[in-house]
C-alpha positions as CSV (number, residue, x, y, z in Angstrom):
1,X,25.4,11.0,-67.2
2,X,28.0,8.2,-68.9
3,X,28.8,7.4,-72.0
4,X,28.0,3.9,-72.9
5,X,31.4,1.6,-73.3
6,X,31.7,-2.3,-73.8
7,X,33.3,-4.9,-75.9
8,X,31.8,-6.7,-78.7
9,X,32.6,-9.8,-81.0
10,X,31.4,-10.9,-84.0
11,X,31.6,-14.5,-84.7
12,X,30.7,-16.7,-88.0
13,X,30.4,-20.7,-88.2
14,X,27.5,-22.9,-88.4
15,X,25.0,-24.1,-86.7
16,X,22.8,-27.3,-86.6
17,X,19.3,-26.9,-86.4
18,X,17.0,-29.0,-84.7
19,X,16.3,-31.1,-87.1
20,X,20.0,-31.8,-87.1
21,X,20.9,-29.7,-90.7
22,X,24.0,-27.7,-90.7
23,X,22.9,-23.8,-91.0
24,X,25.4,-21.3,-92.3
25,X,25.1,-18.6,-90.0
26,X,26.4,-14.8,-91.9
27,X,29.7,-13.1,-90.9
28,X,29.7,-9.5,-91.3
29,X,33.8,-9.2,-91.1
30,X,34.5,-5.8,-88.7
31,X,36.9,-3.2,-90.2
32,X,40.1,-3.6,-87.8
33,X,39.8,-7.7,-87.2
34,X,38.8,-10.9,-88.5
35,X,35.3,-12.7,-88.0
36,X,36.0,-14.5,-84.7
37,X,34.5,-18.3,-84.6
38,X,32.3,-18.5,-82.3
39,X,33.2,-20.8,-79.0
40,X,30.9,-23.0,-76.8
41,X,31.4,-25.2,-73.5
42,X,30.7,-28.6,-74.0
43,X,29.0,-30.6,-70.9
44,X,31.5,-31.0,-68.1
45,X,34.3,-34.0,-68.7
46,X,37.0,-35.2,-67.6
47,X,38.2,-37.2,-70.5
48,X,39.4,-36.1,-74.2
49,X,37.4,-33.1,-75.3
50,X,34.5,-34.3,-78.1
51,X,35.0,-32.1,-81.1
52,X,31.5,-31.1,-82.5
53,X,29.7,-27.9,-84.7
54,X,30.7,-25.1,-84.1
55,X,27.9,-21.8,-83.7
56,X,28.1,-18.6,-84.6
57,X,27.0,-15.2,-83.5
58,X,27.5,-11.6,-82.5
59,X,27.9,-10.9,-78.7
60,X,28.2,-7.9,-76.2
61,X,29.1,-6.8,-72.8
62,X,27.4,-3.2,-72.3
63,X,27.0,-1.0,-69.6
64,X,27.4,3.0,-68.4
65,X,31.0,3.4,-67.4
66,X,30.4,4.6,-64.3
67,X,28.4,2.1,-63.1
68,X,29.8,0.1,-60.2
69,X,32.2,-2.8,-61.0
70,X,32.3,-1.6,-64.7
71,X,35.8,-1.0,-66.2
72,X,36.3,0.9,-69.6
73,X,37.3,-1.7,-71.7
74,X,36.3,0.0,-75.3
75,X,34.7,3.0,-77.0
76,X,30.7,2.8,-77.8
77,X,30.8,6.7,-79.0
78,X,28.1,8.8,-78.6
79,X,26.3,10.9,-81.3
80,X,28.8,13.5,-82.5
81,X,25.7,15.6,-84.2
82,X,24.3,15.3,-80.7
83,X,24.6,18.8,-78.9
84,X,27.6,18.3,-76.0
85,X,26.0,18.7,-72.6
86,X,26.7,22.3,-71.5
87,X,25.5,23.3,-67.3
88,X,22.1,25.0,-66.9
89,X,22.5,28.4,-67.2
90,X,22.1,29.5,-63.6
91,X,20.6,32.7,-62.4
92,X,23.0,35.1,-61.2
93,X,20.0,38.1,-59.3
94,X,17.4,37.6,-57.0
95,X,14.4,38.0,-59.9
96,X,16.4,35.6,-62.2
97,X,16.3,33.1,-59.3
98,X,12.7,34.2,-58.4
99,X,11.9,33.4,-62.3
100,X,13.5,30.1,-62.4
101,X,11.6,28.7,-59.3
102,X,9.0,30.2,-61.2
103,X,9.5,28.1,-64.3
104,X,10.3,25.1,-62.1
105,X,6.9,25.0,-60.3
106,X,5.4,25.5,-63.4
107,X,7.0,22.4,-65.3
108,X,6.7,20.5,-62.3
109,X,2.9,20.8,-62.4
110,X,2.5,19.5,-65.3
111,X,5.0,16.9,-64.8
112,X,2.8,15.5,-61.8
113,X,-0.2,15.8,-63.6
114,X,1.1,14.0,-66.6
115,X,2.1,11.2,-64.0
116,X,-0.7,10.8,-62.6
117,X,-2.7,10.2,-65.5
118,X,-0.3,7.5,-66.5
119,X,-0.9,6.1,-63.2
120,X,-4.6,6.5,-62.8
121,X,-5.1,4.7,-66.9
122,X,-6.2,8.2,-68.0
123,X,-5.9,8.9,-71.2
124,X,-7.8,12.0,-71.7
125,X,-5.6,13.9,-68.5
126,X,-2.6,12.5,-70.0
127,X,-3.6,14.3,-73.5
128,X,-4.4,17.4,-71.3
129,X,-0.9,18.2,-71.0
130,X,0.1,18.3,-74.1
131,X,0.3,21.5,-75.9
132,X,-2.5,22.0,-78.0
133,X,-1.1,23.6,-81.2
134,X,2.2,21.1,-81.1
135,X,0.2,18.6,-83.7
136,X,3.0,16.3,-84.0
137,X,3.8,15.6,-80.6
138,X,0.3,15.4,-80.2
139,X,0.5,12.4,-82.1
140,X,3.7,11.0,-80.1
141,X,2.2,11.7,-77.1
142,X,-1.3,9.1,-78.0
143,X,1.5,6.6,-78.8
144,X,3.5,7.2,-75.2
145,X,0.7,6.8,-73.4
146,X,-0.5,3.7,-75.4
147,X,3.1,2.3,-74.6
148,X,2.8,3.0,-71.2
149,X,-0.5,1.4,-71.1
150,X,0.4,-1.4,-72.4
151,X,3.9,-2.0,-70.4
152,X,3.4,-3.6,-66.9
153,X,4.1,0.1,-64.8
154,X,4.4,-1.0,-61.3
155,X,5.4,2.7,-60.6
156,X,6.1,6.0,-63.1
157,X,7.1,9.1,-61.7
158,X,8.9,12.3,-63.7
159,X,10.7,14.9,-61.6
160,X,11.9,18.3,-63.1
161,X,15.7,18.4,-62.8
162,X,16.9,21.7,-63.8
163,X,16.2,24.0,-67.1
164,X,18.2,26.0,-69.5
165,X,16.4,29.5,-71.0
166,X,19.1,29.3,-73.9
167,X,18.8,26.0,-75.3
168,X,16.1,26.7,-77.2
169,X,17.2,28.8,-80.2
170,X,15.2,32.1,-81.0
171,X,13.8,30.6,-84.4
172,X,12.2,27.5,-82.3
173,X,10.9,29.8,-79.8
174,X,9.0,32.0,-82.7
175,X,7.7,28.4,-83.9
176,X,6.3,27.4,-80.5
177,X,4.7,31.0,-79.4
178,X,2.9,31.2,-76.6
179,X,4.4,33.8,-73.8
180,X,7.3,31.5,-72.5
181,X,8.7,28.5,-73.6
182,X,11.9,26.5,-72.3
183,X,13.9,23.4,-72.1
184,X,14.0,21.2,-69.2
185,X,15.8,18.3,-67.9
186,X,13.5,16.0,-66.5
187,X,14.2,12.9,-64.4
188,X,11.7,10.0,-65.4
189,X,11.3,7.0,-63.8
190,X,9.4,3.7,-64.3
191,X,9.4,0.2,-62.6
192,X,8.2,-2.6,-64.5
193,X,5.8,-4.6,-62.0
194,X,7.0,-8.5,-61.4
195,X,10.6,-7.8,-63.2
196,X,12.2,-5.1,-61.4
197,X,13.5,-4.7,-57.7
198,X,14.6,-1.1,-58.7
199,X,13.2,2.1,-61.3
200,X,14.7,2.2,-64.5
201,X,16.0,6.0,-64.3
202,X,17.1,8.8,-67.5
203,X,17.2,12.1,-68.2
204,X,14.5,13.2,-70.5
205,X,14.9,17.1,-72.2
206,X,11.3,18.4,-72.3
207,X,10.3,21.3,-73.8
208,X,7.7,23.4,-72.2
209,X,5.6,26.1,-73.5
210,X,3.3,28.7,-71.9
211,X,-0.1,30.1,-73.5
212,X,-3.1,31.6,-71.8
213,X,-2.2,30.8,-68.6
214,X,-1.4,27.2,-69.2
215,X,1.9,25.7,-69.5
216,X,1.9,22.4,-71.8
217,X,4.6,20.1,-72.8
218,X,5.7,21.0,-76.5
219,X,8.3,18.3,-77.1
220,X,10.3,14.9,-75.7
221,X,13.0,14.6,-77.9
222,X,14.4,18.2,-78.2
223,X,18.2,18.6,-77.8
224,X,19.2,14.9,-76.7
225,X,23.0,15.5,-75.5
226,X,25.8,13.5,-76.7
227,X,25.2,10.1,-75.1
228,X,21.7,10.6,-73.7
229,X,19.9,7.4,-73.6
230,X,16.1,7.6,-74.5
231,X,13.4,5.0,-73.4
232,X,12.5,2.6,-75.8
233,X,8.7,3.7,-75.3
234,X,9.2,7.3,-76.5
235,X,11.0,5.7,-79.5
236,X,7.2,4.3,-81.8
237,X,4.1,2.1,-81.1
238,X,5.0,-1.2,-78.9
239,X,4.0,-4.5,-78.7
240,X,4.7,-6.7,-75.1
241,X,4.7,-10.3,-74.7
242,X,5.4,-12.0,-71.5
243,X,5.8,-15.1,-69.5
244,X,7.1,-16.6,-66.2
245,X,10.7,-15.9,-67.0
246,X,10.3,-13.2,-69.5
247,X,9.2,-9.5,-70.7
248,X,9.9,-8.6,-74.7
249,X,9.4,-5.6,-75.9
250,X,9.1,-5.0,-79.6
251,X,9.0,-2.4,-81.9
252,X,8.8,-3.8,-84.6
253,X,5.3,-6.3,-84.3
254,X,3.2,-8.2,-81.6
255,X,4.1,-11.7,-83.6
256,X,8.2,-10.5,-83.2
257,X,8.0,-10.2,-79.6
258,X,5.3,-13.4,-78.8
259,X,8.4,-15.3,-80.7
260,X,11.3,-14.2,-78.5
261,X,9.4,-14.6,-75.2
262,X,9.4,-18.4,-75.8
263,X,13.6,-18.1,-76.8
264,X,14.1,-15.7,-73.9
265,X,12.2,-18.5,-71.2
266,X,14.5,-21.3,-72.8
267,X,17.8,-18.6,-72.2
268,X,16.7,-18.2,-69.1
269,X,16.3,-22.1,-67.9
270,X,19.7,-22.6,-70.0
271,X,21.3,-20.2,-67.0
272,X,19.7,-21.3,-64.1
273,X,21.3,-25.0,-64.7
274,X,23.9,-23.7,-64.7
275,X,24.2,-20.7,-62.2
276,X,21.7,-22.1,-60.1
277,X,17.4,-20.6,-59.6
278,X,17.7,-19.3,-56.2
279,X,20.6,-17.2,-57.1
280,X,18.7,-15.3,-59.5
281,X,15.1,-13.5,-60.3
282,X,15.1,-16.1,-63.3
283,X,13.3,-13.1,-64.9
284,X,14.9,-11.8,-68.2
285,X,13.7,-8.0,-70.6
286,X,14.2,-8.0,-73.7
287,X,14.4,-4.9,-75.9
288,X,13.7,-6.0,-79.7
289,X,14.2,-2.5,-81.9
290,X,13.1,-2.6,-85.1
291,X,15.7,-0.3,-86.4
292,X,19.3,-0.4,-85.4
293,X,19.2,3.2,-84.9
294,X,16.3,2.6,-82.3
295,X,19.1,0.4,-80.3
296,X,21.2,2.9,-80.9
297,X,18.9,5.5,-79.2
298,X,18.6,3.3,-76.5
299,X,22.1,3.0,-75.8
300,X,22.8,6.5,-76.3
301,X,25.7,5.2,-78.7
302,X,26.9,7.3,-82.0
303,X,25.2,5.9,-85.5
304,X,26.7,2.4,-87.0
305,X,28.3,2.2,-83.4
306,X,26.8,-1.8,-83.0
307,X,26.7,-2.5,-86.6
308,X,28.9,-5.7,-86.3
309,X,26.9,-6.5,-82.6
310,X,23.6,-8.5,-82.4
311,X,23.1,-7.8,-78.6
312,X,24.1,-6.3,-76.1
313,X,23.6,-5.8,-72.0
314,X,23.1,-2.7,-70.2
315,X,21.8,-1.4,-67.0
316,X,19.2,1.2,-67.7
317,X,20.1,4.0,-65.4
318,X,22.3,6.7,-65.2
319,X,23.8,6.8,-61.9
320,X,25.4,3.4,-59.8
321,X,23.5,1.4,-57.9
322,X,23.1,-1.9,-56.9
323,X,19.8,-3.6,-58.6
324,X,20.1,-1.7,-61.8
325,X,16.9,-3.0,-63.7
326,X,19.0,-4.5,-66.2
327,X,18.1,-5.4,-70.6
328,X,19.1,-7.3,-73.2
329,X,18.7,-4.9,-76.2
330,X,19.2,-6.6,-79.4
331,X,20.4,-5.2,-83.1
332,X,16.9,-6.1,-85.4
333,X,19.6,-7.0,-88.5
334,X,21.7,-9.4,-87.2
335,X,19.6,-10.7,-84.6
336,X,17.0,-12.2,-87.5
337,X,20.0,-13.1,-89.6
338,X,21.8,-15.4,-86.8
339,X,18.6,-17.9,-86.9
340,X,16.8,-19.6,-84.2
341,X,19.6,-21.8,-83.0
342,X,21.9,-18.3,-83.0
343,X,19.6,-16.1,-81.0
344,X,19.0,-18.7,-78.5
345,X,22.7,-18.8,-78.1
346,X,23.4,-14.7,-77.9
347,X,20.1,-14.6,-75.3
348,X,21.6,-17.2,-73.6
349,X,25.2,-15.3,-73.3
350,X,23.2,-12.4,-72.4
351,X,21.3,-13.6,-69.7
352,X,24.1,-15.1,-68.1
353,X,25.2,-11.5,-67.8
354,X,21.9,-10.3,-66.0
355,X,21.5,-13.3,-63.5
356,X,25.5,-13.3,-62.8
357,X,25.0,-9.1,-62.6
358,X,28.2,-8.8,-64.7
359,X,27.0,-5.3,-65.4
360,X,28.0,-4.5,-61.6
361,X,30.6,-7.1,-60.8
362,X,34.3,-6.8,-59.8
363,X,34.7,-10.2,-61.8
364,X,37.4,-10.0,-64.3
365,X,36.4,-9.6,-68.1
366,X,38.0,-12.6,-68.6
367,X,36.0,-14.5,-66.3
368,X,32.9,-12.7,-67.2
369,X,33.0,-13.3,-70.9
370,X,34.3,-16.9,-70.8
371,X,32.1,-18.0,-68.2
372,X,29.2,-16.6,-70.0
373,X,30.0,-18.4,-73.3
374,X,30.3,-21.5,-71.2
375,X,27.2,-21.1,-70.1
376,X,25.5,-20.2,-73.4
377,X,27.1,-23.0,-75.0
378,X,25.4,-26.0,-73.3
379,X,23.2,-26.3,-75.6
380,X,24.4,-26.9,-79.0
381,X,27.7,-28.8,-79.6
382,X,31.2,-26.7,-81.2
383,X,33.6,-28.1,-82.7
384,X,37.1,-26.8,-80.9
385,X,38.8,-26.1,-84.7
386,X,36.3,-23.6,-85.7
387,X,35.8,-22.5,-82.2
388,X,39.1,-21.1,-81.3
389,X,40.3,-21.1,-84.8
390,X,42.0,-17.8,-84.7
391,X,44.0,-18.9,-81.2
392,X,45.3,-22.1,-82.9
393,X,46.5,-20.6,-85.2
394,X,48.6,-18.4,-83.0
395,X,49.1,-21.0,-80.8
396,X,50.5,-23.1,-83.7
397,X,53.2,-20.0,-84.9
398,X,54.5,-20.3,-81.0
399,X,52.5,-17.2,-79.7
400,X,51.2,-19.1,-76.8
401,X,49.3,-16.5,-74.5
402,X,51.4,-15.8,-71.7
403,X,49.0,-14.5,-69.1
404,X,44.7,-14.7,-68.5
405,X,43.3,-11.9,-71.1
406,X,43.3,-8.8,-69.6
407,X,40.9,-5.8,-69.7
408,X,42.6,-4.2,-72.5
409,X,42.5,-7.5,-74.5
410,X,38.3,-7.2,-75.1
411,X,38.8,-3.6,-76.7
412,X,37.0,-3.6,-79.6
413,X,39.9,-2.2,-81.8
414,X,42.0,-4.9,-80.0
415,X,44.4,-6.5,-82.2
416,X,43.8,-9.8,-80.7
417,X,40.2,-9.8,-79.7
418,X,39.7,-12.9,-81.1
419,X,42.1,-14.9,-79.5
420,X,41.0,-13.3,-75.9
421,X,37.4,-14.5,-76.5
422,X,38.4,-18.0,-77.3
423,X,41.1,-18.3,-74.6
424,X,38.6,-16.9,-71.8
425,X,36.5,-19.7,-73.1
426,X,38.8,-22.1,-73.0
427,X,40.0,-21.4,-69.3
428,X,36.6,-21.3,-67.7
429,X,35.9,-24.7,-69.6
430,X,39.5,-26.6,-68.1
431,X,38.0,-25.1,-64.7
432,X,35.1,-27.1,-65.3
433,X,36.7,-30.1,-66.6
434,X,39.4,-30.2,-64.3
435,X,37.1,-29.4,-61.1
436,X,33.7,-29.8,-62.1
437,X,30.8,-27.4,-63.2
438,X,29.9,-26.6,-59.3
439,X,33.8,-25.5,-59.1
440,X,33.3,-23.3,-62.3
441,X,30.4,-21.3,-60.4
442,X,32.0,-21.7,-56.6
443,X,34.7,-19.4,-58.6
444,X,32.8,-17.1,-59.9
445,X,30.9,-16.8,-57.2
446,X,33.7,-16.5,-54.9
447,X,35.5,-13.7,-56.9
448,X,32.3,-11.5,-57.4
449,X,31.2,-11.8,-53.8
450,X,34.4,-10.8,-52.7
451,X,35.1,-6.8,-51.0
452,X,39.1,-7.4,-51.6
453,X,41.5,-6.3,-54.1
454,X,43.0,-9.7,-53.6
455,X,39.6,-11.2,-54.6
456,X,40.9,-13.2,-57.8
457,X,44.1,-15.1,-56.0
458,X,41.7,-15.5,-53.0
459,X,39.3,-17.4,-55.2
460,X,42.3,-19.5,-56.8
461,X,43.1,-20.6,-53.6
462,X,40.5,-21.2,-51.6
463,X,38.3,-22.5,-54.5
464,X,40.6,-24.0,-57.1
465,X,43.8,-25.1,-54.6
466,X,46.3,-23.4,-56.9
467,X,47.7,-19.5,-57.5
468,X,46.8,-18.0,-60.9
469,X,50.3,-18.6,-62.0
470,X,50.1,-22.4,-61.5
471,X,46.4,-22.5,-63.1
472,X,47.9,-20.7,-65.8
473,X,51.1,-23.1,-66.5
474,X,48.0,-25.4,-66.6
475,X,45.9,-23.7,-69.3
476,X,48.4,-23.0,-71.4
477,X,49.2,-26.7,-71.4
478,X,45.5,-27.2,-72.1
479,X,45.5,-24.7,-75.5
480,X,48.7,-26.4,-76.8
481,X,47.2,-29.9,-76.1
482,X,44.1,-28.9,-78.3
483,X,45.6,-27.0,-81.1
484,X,47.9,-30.0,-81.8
485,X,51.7,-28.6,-80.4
């Protein structure tokens, strides 16, 4: 199981609204840096650049880091009140490992059974596994199954993992009863029908209880390890809206999530301008949480871990692979306080991310976060002074950046975040000036396809004509030029 890492920004401008207005959009200044401005591509030219509005917004990069392609570029901590995941305790004599095959068939049984029912629509069998005198997860478990109901389940399947007979404490064993009761790890799995190529995969701890004869599921949310990610349909009631480019699902309300689908299709069309529709599923999920805690849950991330992040990007399961059913999960705060020309532009960064698969690309972060703002950016004009205020300004003292930013620069206790946003930006935006949109995403392309360590310079050349060194003689022209020196 990873712990969730990633690199966030949080950026404050303006934006203009559709009826042309300018719209102060809120900064919520981070601890160790300054608000960064937020940057945007303007349509491809080859003439002076048009200074415009800038935008402004919170954005994020996140995925397990051990997924494939993924480098650690900052901390997204998980819960320290969480218990640390400790191994199974394994059985050391014949009858202990007699009584844990025991306790496996067991759990599995009801596992399968409590599959099937979510397969087969039935509520009633589904409710039959449940233990009878755990009232409250009674009462979850009506609300998991309505979720699950209501979610487009292509497939759902829940496989008992291992168990631990001491992670239940003596006092929690009393309050269940029964003859037997344990703690399980259990494997679940779900495919959301027209979205995903692949299951969404996690580890679920259920707690099982015998009585009678029977053995019931007592409990889904019983000794979540540090960094355990939970599904956001175990989390409270649902609501799902959908369309031909996109699946939201809300916690909060049915109106929420009916609102985003038509932002999300607009995200999605923004991208595939751009990168192209046959190169993608053009399908986009969206998480809405109502509480940040909830995204938090998701993520498996530590409280107050995304406070300063409206969205972020993740691949939703535990283990690498390639087709990771992959979601946009936004923070509820921010997300409504960036306003409707703001989320358009964070789901539009975002999405870029799912259709390039930046969760599982060897691209580097500075390509992947630049190219992803140029994308994002189409839509609504930026003015270059707000936009890469924070680079100017060092650009104007003489602290020209002296190489591409490097993985270490998006860190988000980096000292210069700002200025490795803003100069990502600004790099794949002369590619596109210089060479042409098509160029941009030949480049891209080229570099993620690639199976080489060499894949980068490969790209420069064969793509761009130049080394790095020479495009970056080039860019750095190209800053000085527009911050004035």
């Amino acid at each position: 199981m990873s712990r969730l890492t990633g690199a966030g920004e949080q950026r404050g401008a303006e934006v203009i609204d559709e009826q042309g207005d300018t719209v102060p959009l809120p900064v919520v200044p981070p601890d160790d840096h300054p608000p960064l401005p937020l940057v945007r591509k303007l349509p491809p030219t080859f003439g002076p650049i048009v200074k415009k509005v800038a935008l402004g917004l919170a954005i994020c990069l996140v995925a397990g880091a051990g997924y494939a392609g993924l480098r650690q570029i900052a901390d997204a901590p998980a819960d320290p009140n969480s218990p640390v995941a400790q191994p199974p305790q394994t059985s050391t004599t014949p009858d202990e490992a007699a009584e844990g095959v025991r306790r496996a068939v067991a759990g599995e049984a009801v596992l399968q059974k409590m599959a099937d029912a979510v397969e087969n629509d039935n509520r009633t069998e589904f409710l039959a596994t449940i233990d009878p005198k755990a009232a409250e997860f009674r009462a979850t478990a009506r609300t998991i199954f309505a979720n699950l109901t209501n979610l487009p389940i292509g497939a759902f399947s829940l496989r008992y993992v291992s168990d631990d007979t001491g992670a239940l404490t003596p006092d929690r064993q009393a309050e269940l009863g029964g003859s037997e009761s344990w703690l399980a790890q259990v494997e679940v799995s779900w495919q959301l029908a027209g979205y995903d190529t692949k299951p969404a995969r996690e580890m679920l701890p259920v707690t099982l209880v015998s009585r009678d004869g029977t053995t019931y599921a007592a409990s889904f949310s019983e000794r979540f390890v540090a960094g355990q990610r939970r599904p956001i349909w175990t989390l409270g009631p649902i609501d799902v809206a959908k369309s031909d480019h996109s699946l939201v699902i809300s916690l909060g309300s049915e109106s929420d999530a009916k609102a985003y689908v038509a932002v999300a299709d607009r995200a999605a069309e923004s991208v595939s301008r751009v990168w192209g529709k046959s190169n993608w599923r053009q399908k986009v999920i969206v998480y809405l949480p109502a509480k940040q805690a909830q995204m938090e849950a998701i993520l498996g991330a530590a409280p107050n871990t995304y406070t300063q992040i409206a969205a972020v990007t993740m691949a939703e399961l535990d283990t690498p692979q390639v087709g990771a059913p992959v979601r946009i999960v936004a923070n509820p705060k921010l997300f409504e306080e960036l306003g409707k020309q703001g989320r358009r532009i964070v789901l539009t960064h975002e999405t870029t991310h799912v259709a390039s698969t930046a969760t599982a690309s060897p691209v580097p972060l500075w390509l992947a976060e630049g190219f992803a703002d140029y994308v994002a950016f189409t839509a609504v004009p930026v003015q270059d002074e707000s936009a890469a205020k924070e680079l100017f300004k060092a650009i104007r003292a003489g602290d020209v950046p002296a190489t591409l930013p490097t993985t270490q620069s998006f860190a988000a206790s980096a000292k210069d975040l700002p200025q490795a946003y803003e100069s990502a930006w600004l790099a794949c935006r002369l590619i596109a000036e210089r060479e042409g949109q098509s160029k941009l995403v030949k480049f891209y392309r080229a570099v993620h396809a690639s199976k080489s360590s060499t894949g980068l310079a490969d790209a420069f050349k064969s793509v761009l004509d130049m080394t790095e060194a020479e495009f970056v003689v080039e860019w750095q022209k190209y800053l000085k030029r527009l911050a004035g020196v």
